[in-house]
py3Dmol code that shows the C-alpha trace and the ligand (Angstrom):
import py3Dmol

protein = """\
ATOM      1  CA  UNK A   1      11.701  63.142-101.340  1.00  0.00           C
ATOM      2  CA  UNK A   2      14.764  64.791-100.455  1.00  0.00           C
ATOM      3  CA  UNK A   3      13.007  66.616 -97.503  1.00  0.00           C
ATOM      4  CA  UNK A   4      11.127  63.605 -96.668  1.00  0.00           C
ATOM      5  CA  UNK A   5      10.960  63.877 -92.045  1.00  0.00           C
ATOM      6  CA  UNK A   6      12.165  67.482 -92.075  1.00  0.00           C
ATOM      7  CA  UNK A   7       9.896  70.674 -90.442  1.00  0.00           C
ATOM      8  CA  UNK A   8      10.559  73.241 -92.516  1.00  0.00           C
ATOM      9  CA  UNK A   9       9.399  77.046 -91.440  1.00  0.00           C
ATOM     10  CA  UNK A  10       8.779  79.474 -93.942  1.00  0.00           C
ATOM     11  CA  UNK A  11       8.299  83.770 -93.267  1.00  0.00           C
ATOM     12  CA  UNK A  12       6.029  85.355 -95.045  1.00  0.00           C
ATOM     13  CA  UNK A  13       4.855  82.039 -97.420  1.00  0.00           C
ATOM     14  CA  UNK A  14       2.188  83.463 -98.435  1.00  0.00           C
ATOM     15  CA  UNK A  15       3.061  84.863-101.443  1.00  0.00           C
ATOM     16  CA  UNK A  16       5.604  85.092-104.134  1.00  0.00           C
ATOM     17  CA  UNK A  17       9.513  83.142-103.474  1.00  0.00           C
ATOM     18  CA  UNK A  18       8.105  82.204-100.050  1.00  0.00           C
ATOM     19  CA  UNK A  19       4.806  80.873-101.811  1.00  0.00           C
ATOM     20  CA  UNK A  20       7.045  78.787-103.985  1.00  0.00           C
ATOM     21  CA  UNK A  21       9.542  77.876-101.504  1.00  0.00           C
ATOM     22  CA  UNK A  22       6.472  76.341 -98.896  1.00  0.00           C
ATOM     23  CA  UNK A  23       5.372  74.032-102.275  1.00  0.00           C
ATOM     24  CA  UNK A  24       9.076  72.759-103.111  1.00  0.00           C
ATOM     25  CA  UNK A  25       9.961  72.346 -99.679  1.00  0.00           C
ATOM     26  CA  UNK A  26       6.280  70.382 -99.519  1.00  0.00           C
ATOM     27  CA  UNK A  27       6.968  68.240-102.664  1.00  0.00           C
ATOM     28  CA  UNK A  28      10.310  67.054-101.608  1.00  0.00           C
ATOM     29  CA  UNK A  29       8.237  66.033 -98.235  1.00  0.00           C
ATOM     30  CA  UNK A  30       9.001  68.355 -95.646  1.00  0.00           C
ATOM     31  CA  UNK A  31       6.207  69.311 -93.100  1.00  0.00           C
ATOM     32  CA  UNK A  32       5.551  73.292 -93.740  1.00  0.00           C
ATOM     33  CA  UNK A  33       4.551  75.420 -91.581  1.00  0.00           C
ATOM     34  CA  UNK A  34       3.602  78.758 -93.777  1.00  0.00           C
ATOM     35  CA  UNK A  35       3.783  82.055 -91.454  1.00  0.00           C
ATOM     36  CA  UNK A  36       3.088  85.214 -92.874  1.00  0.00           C
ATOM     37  CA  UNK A  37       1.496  88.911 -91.594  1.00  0.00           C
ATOM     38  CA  UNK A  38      -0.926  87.785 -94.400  1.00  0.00           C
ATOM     39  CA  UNK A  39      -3.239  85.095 -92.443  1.00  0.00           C
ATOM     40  CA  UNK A  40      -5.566  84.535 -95.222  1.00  0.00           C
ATOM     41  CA  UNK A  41      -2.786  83.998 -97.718  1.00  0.00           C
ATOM     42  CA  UNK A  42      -0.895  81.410 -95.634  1.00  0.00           C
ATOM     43  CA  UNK A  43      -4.134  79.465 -95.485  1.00  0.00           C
ATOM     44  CA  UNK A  44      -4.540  79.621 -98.954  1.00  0.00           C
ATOM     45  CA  UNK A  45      -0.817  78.435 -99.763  1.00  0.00           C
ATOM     46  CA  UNK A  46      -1.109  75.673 -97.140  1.00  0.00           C
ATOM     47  CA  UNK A  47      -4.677  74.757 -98.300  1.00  0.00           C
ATOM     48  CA  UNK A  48      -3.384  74.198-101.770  1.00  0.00           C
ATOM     49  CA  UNK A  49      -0.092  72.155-100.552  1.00  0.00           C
ATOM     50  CA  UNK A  50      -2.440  69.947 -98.393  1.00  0.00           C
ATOM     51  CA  UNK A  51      -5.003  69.353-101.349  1.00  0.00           C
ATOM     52  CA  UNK A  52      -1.819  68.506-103.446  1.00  0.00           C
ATOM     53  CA  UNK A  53      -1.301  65.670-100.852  1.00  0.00           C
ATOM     54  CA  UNK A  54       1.897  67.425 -99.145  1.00  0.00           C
ATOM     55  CA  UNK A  55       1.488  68.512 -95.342  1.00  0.00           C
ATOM     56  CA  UNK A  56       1.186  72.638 -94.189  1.00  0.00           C
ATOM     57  CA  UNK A  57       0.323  74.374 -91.488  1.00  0.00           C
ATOM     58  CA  UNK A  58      -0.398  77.890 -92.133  1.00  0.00           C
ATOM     59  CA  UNK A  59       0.181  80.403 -88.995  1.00  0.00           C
ATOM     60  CA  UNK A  60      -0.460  83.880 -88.262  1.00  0.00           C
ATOM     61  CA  UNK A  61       3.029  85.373 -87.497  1.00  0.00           C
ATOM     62  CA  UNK A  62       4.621  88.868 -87.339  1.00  0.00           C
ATOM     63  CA  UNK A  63       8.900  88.968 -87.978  1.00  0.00           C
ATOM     64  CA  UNK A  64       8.797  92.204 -86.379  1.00  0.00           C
ATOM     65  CA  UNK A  65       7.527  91.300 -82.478  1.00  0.00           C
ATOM     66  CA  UNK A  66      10.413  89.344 -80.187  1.00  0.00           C
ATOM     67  CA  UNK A  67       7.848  87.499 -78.352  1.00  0.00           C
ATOM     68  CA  UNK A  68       5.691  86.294 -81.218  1.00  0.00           C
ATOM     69  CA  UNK A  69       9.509  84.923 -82.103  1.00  0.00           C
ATOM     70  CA  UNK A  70       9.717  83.189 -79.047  1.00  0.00           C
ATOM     71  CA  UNK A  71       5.946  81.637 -78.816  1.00  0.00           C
ATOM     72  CA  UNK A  72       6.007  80.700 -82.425  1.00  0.00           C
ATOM     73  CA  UNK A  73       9.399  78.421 -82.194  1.00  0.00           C
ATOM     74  CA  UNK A  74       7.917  76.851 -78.979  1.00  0.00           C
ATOM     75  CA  UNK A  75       4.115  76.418 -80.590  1.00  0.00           C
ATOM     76  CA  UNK A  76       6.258  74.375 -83.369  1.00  0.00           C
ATOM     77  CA  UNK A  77       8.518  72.292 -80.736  1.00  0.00           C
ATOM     78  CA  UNK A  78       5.113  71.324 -79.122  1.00  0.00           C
ATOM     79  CA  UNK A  79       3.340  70.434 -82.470  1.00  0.00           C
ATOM     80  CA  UNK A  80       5.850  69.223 -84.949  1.00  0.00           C
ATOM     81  CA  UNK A  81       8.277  67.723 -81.993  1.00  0.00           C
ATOM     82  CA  UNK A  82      11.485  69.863 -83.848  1.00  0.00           C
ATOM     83  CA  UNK A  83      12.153  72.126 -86.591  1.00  0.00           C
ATOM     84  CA  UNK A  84      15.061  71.269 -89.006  1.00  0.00           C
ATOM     85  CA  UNK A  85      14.824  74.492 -91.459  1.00  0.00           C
ATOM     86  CA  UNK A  86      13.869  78.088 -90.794  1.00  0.00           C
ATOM     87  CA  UNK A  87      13.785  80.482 -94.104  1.00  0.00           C
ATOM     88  CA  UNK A  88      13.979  83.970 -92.981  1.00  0.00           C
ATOM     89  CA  UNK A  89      12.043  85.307 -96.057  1.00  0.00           C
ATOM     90  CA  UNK A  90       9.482  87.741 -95.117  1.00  0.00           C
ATOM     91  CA  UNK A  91      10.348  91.224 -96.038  1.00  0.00           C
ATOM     92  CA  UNK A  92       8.760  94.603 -97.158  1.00  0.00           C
ATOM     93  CA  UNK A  93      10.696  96.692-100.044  1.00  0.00           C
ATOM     94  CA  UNK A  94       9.739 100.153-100.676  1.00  0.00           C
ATOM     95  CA  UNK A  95      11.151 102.904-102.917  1.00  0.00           C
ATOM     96  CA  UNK A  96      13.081 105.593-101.576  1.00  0.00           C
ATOM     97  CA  UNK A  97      16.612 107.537-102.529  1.00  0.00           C
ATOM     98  CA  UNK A  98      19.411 108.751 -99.973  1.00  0.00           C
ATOM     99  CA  UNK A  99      17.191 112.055 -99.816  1.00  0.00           C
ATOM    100  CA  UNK A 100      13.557 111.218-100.079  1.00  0.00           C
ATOM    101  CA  UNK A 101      13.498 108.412 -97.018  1.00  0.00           C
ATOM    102  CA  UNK A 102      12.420 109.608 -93.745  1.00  0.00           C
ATOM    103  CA  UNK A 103      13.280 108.275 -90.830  1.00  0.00           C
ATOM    104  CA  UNK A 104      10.704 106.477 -90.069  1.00  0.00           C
ATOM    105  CA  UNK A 105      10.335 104.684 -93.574  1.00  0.00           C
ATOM    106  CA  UNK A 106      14.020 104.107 -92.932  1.00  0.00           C
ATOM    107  CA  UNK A 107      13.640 102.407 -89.690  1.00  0.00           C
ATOM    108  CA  UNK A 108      10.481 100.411 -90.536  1.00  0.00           C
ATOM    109  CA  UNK A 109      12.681  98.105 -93.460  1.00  0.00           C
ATOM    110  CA  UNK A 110      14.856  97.410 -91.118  1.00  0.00           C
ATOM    111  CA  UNK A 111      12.673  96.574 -88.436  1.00  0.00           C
ATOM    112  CA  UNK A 112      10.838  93.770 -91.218  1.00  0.00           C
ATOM    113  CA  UNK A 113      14.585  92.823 -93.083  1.00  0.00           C
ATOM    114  CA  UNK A 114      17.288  93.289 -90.405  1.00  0.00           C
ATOM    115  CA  UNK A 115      15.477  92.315 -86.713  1.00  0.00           C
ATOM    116  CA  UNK A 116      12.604  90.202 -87.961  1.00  0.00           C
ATOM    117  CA  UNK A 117      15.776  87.826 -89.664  1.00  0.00           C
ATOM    118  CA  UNK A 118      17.946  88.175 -86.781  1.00  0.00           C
ATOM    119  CA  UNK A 119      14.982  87.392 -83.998  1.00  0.00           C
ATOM    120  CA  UNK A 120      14.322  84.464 -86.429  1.00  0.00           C
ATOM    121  CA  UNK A 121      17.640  83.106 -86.543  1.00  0.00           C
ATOM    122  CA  UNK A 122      18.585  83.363 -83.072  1.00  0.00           C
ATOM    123  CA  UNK A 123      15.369  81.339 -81.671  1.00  0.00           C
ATOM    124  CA  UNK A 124      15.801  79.264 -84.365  1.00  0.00           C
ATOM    125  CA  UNK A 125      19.819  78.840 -83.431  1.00  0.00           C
ATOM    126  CA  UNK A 126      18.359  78.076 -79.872  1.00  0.00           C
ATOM    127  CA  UNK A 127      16.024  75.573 -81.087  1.00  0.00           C
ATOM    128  CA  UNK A 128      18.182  73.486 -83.118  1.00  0.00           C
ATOM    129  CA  UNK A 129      21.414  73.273 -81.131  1.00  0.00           C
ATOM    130  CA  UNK A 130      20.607  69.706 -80.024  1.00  0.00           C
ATOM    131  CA  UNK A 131      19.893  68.338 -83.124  1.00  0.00           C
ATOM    132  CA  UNK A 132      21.321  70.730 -86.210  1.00  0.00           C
ATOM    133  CA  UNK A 133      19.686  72.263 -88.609  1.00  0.00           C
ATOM    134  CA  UNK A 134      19.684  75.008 -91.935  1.00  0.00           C
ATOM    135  CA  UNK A 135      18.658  78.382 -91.743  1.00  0.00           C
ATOM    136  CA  UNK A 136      18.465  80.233 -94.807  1.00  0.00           C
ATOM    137  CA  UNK A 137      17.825  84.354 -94.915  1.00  0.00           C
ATOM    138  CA  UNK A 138      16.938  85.231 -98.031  1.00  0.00           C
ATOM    139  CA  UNK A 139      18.893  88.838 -99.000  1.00  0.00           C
ATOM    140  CA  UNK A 140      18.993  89.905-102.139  1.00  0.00           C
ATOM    141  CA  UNK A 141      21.621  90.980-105.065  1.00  0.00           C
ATOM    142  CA  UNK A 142      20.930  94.322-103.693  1.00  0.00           C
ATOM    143  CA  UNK A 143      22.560  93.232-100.765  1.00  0.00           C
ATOM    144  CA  UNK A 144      25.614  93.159-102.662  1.00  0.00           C
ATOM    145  CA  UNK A 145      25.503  96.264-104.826  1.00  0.00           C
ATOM    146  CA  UNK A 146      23.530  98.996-104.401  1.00  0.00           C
ATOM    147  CA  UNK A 147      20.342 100.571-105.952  1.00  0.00           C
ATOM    148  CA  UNK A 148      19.778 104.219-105.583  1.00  0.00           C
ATOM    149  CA  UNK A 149      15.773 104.108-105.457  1.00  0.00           C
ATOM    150  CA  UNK A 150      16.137 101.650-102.873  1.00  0.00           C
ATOM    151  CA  UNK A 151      18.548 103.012-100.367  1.00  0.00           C
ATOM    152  CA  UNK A 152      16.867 101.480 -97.148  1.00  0.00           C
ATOM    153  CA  UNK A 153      15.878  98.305 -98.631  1.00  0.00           C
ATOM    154  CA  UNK A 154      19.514  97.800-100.711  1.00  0.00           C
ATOM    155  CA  UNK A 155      20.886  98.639 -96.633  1.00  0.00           C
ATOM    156  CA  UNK A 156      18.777  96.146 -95.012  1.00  0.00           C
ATOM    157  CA  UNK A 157      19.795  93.044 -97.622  1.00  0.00           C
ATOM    158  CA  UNK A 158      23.581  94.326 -96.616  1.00  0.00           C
ATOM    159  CA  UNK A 159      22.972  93.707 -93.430  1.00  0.00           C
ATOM    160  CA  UNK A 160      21.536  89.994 -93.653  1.00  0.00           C
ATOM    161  CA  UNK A 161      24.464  89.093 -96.110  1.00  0.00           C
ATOM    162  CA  UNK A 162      26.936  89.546 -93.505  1.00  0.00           C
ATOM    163  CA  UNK A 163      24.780  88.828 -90.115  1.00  0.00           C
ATOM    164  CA  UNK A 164      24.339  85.580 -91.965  1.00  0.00           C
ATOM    165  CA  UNK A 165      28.373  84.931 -92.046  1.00  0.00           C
ATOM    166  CA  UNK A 166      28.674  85.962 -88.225  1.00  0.00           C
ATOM    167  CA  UNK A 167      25.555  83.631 -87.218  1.00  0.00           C
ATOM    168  CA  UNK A 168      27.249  80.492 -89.288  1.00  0.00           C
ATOM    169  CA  UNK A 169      30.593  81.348 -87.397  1.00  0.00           C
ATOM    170  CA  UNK A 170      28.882  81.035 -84.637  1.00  0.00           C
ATOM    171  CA  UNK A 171      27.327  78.309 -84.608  1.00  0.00           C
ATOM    172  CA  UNK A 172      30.651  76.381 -86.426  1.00  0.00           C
ATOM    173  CA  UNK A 173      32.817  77.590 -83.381  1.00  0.00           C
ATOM    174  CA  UNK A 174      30.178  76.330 -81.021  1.00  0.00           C
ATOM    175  CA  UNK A 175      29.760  73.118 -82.831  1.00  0.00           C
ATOM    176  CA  UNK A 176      26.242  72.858 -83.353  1.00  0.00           C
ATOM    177  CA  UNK A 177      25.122  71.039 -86.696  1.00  0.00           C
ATOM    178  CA  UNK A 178      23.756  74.691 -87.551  1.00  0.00           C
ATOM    179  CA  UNK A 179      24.022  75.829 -91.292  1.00  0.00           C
ATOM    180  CA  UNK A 180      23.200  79.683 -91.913  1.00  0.00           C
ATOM    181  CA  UNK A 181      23.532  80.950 -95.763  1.00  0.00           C
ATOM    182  CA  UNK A 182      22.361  83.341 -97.368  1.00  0.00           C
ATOM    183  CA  UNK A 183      19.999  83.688-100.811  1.00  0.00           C
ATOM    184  CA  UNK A 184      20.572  86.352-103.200  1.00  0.00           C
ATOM    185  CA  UNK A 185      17.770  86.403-105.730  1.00  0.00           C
ATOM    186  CA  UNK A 186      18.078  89.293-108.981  1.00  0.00           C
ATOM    187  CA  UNK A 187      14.832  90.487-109.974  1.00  0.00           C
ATOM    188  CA  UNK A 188      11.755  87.950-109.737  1.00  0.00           C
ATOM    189  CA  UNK A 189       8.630  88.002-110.902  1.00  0.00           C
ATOM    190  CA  UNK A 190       6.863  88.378-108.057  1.00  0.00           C
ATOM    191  CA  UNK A 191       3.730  90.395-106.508  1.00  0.00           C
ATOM    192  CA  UNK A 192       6.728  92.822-104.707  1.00  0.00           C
ATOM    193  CA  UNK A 193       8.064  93.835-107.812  1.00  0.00           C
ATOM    194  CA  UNK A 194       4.681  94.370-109.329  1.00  0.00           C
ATOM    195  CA  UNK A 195       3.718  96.922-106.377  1.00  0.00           C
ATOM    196  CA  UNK A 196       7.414  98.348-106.266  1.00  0.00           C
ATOM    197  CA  UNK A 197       6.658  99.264-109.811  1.00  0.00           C
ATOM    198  CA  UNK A 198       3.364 100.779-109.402  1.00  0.00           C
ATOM    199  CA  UNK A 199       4.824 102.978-106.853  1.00  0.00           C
ATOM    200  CA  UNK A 200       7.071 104.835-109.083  1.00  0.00           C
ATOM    201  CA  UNK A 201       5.876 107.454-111.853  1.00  0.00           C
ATOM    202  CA  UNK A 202       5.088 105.994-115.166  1.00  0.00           C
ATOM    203  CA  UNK A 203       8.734 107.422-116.773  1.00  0.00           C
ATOM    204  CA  UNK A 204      10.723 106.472-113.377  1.00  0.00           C
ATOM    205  CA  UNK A 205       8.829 102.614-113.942  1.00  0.00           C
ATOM    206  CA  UNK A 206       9.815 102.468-117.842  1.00  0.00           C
ATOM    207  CA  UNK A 207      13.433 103.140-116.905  1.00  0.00           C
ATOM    208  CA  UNK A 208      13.776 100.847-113.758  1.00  0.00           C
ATOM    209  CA  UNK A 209      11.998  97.800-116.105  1.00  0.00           C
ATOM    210  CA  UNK A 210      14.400  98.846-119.161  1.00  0.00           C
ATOM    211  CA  UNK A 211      17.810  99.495-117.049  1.00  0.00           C
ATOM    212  CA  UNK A 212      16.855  95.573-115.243  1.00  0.00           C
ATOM    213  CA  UNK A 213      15.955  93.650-118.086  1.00  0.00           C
ATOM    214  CA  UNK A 214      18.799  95.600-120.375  1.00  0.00           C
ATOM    215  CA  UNK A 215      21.086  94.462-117.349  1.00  0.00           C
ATOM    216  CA  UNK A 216      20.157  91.044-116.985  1.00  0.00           C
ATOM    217  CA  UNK A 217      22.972  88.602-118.990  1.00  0.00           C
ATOM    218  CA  UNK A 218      19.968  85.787-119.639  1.00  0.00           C
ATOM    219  CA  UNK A 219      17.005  87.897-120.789  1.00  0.00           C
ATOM    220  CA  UNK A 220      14.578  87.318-118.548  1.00  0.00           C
ATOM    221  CA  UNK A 221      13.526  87.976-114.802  1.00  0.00           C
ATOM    222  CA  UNK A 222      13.387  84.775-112.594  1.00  0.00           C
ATOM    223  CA  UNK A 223      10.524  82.733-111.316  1.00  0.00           C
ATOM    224  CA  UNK A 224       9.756  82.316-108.173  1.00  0.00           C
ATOM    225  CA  UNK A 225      10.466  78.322-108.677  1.00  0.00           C
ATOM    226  CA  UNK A 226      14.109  79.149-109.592  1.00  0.00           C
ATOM    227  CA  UNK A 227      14.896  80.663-106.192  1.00  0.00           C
ATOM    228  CA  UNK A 228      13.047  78.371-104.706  1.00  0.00           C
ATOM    229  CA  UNK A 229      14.929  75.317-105.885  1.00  0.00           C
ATOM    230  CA  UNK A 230      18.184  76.813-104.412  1.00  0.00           C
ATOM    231  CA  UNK A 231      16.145  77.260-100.946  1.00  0.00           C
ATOM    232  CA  UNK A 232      15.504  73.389-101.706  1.00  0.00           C
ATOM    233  CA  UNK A 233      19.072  72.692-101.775  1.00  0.00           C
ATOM    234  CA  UNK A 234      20.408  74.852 -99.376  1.00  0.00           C
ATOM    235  CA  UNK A 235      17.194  73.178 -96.944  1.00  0.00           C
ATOM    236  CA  UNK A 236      18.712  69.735 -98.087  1.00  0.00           C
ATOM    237  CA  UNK A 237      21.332  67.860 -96.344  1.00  0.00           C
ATOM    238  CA  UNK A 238      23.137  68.228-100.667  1.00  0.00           C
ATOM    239  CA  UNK A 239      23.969  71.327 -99.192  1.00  0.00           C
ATOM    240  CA  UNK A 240      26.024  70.112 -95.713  1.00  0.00           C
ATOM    241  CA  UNK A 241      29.001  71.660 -96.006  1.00  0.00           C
ATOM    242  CA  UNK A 242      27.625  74.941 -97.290  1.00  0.00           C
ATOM    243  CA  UNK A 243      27.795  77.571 -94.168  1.00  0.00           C
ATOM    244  CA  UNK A 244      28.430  81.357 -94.117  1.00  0.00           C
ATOM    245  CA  UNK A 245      27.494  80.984 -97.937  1.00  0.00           C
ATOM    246  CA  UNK A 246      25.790  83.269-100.597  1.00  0.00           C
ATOM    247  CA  UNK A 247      23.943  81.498-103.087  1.00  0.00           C
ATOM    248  CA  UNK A 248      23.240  84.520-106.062  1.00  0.00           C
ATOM    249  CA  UNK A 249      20.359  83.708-108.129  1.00  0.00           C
ATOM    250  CA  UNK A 250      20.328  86.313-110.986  1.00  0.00           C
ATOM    251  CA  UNK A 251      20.461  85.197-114.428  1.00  0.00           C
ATOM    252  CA  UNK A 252      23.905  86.927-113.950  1.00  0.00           C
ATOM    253  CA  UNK A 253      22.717  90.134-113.441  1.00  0.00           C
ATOM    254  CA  UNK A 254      25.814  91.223-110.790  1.00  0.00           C
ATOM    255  CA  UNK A 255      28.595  88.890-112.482  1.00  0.00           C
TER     256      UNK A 255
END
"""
ligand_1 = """\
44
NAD
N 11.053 89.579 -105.980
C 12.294 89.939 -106.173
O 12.686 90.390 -107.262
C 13.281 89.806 -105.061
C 14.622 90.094 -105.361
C 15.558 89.963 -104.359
C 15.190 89.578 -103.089
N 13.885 89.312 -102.838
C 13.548 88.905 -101.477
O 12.806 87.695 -101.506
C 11.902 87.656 -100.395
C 10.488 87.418 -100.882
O 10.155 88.420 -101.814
P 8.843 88.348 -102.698
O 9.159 89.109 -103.928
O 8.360 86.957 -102.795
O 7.849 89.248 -101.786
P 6.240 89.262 -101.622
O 5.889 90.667 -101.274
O 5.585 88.614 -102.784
O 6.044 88.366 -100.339
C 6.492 88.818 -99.084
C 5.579 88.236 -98.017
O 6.050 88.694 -96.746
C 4.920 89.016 -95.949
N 5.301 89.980 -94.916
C 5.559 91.296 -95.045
N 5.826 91.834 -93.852
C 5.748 90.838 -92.934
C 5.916 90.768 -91.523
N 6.197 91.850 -90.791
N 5.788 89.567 -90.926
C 5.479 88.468 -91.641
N 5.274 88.472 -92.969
C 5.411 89.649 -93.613
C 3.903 89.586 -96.929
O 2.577 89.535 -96.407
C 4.113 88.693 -98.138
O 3.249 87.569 -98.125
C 12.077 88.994 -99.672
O 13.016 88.833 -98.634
C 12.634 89.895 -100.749
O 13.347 90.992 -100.239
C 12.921 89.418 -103.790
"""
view = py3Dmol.view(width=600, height=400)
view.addModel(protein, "pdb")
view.setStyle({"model": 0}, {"cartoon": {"style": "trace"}})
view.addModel(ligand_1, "xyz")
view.setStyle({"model": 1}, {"stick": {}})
view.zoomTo()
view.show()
């Protein structure tokens, strides 16, 4: 019960590392409360952690809209009487090279990735001042090296890595009890991948599923669980002197 008396909000729960996430997070004993765009999928994630005996709350919730930010973080104050870990998960990750992404496609990943993580972090910042807390913001390895089908997405991931470092600066300067780190998963197996996939031509599919697995040191793409349990510990007070942190999750895909 390592989370046992923590409130633990998870975007975009509803399916895939965030599905697994709001399960380990219940297991250990943390009170979840499961947001995602995705109402009936947050109900069906919390449904299954509160038949499992753990305790969820699933919520309708949009990263993208400021004031849905601010009502959300206050609707949780009210209900749960704090919130100890925010995981900044929801995200959308379409296809797209340098020269087939519009503008518009362009600014729409970074509206989900980039402003949905830093509205969530800085209510969340606000909310847990008093008392500390962990805020994790899940990026991605192509946050750290780039992919050329993905030039928006691989952008937006960039952008959390390091708005993650000046948050946890922040909040170390100010001296709140306020962890921010980032998560770096490789390639999961995960409904996102399955419907990146479909996107692309049959050919353009066989070589993105050959050129990951060929580049992927232990064999296999990742679980869901296994990023999950490094949410876990970077949720956990085992983490507490982790701030400003990247934790890669790859089967050594980018070492
Ligand atoms: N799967 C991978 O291989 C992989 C690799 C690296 C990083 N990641 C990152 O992990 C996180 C989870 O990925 P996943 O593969 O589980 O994705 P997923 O598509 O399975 O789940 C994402 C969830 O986010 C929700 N969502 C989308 N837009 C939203 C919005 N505006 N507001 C609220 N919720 C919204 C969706 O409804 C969905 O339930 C993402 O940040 C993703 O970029 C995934």
């Amino acid at each position: 019960m390592r989370m046992s008396g923590k409130v633990a909000l998870i975007t975009g729960g509803g399916s895939g590392i965030g599905e697994a996430s709001c399960q380990r997070l219940a297991q250990e004993g943390a009170t979840v409360i499961v947001t995602d765009i995705n109402l009936d999928s947050a109900e069906r994630v919390a449904d299954a952690i509160n038949n499992e005996g753990g305790q969820a709350c699933p919520k309708y919730h949009d990263v993208t809209k400021e004031k849905a930010w601010v009502a959300l973080i206050d609707e949780v104050i009210d209900q749960f009487a704090g919130l100890d870990v925010l995981v900044n998960n929801a995200a959308i990750a379409p296809t797209g090279s340098v020269e087939d992404t519009s503008l518009d496609d362009w600014r729409s990943v970074q509206q989900v990735n980039v402003e949905g993580v830093f509205m969530g972090t800085r209510e969340a910042v606000k909310a847990m001042k008093e008392k500390g807390g962990s805020i994790i913001n899940i990026s991605s390895d192509l946050g750290i090296i780039g992919e050329p089908t993905m030039a928006a997405y691989s952008t937006s991931k960039g952008a959390i890595r390091v708005f993650t470092k000046a948050a946890a600066l922040h909040c170390a300067r100010e001296g709140y009890a306020i962890r921010v780190n980032s998560v770096h998963p490789g390639f999961i197996d995960t409904p996102a991948v399955t419907s990146t996939v479909a996107e692309m031509s049959e050919d353009m599919a066989k070589a993105f599923r050959e050129r990951i697995l060929a580049g992927i040191p232990m064999g296999r793409m990742g679980r869901p669980l296994d990023v999950a349990n490094g949410i876990l510990f970077l949720s956990s007070d085992e983490s507490s002197y982790m701030t400003g942190s990247e934790l890669v999750i790859d089967g050594g895909f980018i070492a």
